[in-house]
C-alpha atoms as an extended CHARMM CRD file, in Angstrom:
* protein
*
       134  EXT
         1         1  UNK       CA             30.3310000000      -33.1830000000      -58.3530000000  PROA      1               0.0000000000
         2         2  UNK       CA             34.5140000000      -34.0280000000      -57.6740000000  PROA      2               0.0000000000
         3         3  UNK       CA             36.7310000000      -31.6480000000      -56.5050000000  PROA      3               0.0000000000
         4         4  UNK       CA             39.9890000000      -31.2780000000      -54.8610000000  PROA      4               0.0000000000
         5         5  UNK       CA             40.1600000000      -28.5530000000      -52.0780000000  PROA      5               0.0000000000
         6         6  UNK       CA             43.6970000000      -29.2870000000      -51.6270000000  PROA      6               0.0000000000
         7         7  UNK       CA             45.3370000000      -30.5460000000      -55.2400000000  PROA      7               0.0000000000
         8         8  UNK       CA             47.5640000000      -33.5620000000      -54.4570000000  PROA      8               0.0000000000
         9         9  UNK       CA             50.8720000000      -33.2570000000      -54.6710000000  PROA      9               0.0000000000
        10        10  UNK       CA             50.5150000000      -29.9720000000      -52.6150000000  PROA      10              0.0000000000
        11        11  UNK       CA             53.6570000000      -28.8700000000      -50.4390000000  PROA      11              0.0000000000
        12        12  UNK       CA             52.8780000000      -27.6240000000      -47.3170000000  PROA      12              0.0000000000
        13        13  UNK       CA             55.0760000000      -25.5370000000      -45.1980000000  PROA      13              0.0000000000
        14        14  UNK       CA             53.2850000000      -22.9190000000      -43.4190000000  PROA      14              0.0000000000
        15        15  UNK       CA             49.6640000000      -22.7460000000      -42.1800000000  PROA      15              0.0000000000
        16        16  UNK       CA             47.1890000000      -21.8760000000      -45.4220000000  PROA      16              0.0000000000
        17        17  UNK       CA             43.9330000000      -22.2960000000      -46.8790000000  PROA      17              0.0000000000
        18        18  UNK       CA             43.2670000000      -23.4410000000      -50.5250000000  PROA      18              0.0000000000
        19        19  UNK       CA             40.1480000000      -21.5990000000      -53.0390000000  PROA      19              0.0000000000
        20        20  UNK       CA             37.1410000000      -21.4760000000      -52.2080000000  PROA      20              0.0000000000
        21        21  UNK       CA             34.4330000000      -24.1390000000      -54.5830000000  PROA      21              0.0000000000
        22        22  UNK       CA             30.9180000000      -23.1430000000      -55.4060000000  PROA      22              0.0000000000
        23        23  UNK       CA             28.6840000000      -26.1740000000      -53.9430000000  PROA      23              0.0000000000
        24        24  UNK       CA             25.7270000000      -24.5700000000      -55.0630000000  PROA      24              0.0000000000
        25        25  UNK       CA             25.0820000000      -27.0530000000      -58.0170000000  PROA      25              0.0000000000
        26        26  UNK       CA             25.5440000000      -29.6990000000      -55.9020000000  PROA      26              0.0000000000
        27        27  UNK       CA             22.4940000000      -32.6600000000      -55.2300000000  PROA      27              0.0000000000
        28        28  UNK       CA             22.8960000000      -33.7410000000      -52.4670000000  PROA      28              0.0000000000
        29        29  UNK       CA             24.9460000000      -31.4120000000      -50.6030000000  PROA      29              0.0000000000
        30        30  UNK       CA             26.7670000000      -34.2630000000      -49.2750000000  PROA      30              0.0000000000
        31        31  UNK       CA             30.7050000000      -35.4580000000      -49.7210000000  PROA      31              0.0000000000
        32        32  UNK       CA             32.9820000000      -38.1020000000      -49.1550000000  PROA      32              0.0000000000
        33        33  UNK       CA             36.2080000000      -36.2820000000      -48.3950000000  PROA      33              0.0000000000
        34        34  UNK       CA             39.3500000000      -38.1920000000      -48.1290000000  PROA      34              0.0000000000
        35        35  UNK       CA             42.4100000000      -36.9730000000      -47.3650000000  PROA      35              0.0000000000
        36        36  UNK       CA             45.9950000000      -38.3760000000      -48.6570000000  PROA      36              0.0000000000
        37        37  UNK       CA             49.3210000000      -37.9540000000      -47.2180000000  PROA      37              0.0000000000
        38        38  UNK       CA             51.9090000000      -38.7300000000      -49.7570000000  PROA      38              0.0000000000
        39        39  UNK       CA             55.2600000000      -37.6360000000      -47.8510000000  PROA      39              0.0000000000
        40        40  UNK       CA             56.1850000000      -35.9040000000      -44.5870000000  PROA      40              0.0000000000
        41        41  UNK       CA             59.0990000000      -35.2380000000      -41.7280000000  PROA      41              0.0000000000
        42        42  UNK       CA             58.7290000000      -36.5870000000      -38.3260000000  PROA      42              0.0000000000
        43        43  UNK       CA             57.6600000000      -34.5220000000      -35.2070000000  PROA      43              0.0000000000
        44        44  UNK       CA             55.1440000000      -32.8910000000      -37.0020000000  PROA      44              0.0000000000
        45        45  UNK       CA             51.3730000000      -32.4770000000      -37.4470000000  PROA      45              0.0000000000
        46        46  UNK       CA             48.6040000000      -31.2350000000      -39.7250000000  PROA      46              0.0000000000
        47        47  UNK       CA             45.4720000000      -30.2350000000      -39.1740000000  PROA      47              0.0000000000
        48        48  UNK       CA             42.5320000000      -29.6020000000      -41.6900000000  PROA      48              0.0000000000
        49        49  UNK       CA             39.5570000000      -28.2560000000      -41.4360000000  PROA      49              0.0000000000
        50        50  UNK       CA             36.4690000000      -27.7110000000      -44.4810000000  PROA      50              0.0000000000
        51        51  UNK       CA             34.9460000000      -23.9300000000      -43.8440000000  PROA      51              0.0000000000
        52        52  UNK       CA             31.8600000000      -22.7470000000      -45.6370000000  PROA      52              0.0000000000
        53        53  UNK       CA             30.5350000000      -19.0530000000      -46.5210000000  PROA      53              0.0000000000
        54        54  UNK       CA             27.0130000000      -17.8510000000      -48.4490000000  PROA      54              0.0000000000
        55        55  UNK       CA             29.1000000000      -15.3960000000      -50.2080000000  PROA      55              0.0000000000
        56        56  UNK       CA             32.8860000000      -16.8160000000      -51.0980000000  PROA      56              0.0000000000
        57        57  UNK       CA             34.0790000000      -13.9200000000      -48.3980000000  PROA      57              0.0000000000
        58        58  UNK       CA             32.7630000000      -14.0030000000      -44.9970000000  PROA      58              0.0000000000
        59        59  UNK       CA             33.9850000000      -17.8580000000      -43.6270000000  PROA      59              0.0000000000
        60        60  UNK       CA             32.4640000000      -17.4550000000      -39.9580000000  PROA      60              0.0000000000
        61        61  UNK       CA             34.5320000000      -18.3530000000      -36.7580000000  PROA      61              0.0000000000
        62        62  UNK       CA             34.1490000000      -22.3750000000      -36.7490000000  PROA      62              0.0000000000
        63        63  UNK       CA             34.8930000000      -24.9420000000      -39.5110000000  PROA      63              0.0000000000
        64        64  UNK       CA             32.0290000000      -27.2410000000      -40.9080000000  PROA      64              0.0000000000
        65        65  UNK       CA             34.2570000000      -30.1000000000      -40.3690000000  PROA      65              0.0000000000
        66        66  UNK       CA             37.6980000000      -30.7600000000      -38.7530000000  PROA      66              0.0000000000
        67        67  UNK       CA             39.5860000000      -34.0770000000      -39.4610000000  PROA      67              0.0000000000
        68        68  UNK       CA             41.1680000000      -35.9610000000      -37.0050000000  PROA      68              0.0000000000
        69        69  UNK       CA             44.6860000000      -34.9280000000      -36.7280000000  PROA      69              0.0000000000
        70        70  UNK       CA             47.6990000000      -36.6740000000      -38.4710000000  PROA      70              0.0000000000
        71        71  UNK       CA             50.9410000000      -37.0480000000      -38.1870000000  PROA      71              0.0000000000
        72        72  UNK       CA             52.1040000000      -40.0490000000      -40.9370000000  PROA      72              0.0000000000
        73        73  UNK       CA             51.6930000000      -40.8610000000      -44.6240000000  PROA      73              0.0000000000
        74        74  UNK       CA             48.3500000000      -42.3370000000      -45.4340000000  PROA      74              0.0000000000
        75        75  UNK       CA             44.5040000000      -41.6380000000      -45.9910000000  PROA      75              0.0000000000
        76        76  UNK       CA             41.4970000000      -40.2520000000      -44.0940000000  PROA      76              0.0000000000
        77        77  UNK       CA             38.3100000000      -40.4920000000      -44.9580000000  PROA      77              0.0000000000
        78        78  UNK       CA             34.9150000000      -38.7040000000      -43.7740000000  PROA      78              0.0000000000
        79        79  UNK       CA             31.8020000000      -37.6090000000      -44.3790000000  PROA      79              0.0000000000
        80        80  UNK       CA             30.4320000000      -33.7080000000      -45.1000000000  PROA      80              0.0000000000
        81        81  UNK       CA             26.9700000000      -33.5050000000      -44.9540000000  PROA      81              0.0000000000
        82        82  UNK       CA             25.2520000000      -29.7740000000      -45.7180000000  PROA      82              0.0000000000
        83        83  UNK       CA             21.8820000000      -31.2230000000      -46.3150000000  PROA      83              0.0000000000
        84        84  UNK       CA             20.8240000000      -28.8750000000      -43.7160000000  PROA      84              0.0000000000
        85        85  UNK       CA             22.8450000000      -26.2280000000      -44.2220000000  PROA      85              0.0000000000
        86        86  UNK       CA             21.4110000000      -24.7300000000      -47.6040000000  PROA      86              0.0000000000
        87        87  UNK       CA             23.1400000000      -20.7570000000      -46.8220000000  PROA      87              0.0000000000
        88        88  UNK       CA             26.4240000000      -22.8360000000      -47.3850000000  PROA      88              0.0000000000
        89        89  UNK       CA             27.5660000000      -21.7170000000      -51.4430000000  PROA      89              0.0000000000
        90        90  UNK       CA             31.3230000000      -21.6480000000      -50.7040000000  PROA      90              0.0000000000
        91        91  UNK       CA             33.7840000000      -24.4700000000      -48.9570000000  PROA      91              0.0000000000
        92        92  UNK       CA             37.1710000000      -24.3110000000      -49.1800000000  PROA      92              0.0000000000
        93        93  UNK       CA             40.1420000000      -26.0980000000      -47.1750000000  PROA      93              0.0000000000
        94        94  UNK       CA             42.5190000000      -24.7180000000      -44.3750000000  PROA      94              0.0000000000
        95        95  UNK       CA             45.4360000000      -26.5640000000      -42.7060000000  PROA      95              0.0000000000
        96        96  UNK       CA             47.4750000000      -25.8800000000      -39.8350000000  PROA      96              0.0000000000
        97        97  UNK       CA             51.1150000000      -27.3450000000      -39.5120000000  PROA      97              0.0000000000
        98        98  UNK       CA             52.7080000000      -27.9000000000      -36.0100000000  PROA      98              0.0000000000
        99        99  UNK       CA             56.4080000000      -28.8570000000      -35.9660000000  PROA      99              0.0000000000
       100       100  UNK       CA             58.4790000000      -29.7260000000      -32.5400000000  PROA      100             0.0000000000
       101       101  UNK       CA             61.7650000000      -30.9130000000      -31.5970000000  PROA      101             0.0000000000
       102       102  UNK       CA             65.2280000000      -29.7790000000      -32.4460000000  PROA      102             0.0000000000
       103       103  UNK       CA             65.7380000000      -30.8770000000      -36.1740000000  PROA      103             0.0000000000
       104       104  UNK       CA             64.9370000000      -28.1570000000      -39.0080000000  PROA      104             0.0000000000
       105       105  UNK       CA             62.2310000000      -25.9870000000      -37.9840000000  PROA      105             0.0000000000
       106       106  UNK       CA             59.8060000000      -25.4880000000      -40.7070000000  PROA      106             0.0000000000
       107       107  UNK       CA             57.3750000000      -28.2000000000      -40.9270000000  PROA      107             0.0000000000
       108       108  UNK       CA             57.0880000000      -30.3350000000      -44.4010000000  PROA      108             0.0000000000
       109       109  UNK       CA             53.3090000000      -32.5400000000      -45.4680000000  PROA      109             0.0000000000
       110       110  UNK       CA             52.7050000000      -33.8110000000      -49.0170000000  PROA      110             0.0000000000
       111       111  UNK       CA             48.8810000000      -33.5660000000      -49.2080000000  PROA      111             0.0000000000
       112       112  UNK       CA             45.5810000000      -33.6330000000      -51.1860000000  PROA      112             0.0000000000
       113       113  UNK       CA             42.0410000000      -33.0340000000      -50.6530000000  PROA      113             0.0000000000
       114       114  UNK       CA             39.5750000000      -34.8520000000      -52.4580000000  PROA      114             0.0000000000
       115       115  UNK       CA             35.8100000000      -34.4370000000      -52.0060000000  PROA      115             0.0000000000
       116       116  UNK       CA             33.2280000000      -36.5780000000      -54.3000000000  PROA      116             0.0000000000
       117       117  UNK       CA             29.7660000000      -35.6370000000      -54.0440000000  PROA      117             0.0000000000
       118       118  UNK       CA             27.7090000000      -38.6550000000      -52.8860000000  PROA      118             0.0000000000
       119       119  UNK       CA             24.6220000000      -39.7200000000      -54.8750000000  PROA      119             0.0000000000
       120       120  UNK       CA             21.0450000000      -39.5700000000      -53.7840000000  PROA      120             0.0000000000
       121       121  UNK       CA             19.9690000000      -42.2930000000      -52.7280000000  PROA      121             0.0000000000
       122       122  UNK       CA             16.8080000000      -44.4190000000      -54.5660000000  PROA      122             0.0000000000
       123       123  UNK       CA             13.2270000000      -44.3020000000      -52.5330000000  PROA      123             0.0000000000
       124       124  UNK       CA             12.4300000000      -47.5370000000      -54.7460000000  PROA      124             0.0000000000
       125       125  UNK       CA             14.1640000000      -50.2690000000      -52.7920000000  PROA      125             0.0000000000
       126       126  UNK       CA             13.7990000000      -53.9680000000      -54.5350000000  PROA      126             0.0000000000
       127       127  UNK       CA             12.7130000000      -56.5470000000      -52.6410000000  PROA      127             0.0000000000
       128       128  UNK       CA             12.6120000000      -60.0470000000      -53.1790000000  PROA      128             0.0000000000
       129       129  UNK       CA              9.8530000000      -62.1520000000      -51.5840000000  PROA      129             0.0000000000
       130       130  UNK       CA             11.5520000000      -65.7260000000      -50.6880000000  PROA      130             0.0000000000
       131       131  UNK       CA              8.8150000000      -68.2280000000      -51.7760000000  PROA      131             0.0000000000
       132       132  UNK       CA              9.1930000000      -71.5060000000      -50.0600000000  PROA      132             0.0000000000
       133       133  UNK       CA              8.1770000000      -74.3740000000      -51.4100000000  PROA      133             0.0000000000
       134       134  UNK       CA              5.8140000000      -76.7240000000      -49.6300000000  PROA      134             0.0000000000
């Protein structure tokens, strides 16, 4: 299960949140989610946050995870994990943009959103026996 909570190539300019993806399907419940900054002004910053719901309406009052803020081009990568979190159906992205200083005052990020579903891991691990000779 791939997705893209926030399509790259996305222009971002005020504070937002992107559509909501049904999870439900998903294996493992767990995602690598990396985030890319392709372009942006200085004095700025964005924040973005995953949220979940049961019902693709009612998002609660705290993210399921927040990524570190950022302020330059470049990627960001981290781990969702709603193994134990099975109410979760719905996720969907949010950013907030923060601009100061003097120059224009709307704030400008290039962005994307990817998450890739992780896959279970094997219980069968090989091992090899080292046999030494005598």
């Amino acid at each position: 299960m791939n997705f893209q909570l926030i399509p790259h190539g996305t222009r971002m300019e005020a504070n937002g949140h992107g559509a909501p993806f049904d999870i439900s399907s998903s294996a493992t419940r767990t995602f690598l989610c990396r985030l890319t900054i392709t372009d942006q002004i200085e004095q700025e910053s964005l924040d973005v946050s995953i949220w979940g719901s049961p019902d693709g309406q009612n998002w609660g009052a705290k993210p399921l995870l927040k990524l570190p803020q950022q302020f330059y081009r470049g990627d960001t990568k981290m781990v969702l994990d709603l193994s134990l979190r099975p109410e979760i159906r719905f996720i969907r992205a949010r950013w907030e943009l923060n601009r100061w200083g003097r120059v224009a005052p709307t704030p400008m990020f290039v962005a994307g959103l990817d998450l890739n579903e992780i896959p279970p891991m094997s219980r069968e691990t090989p091992t090899r026996r080292a046999v030494m000779a005598t």
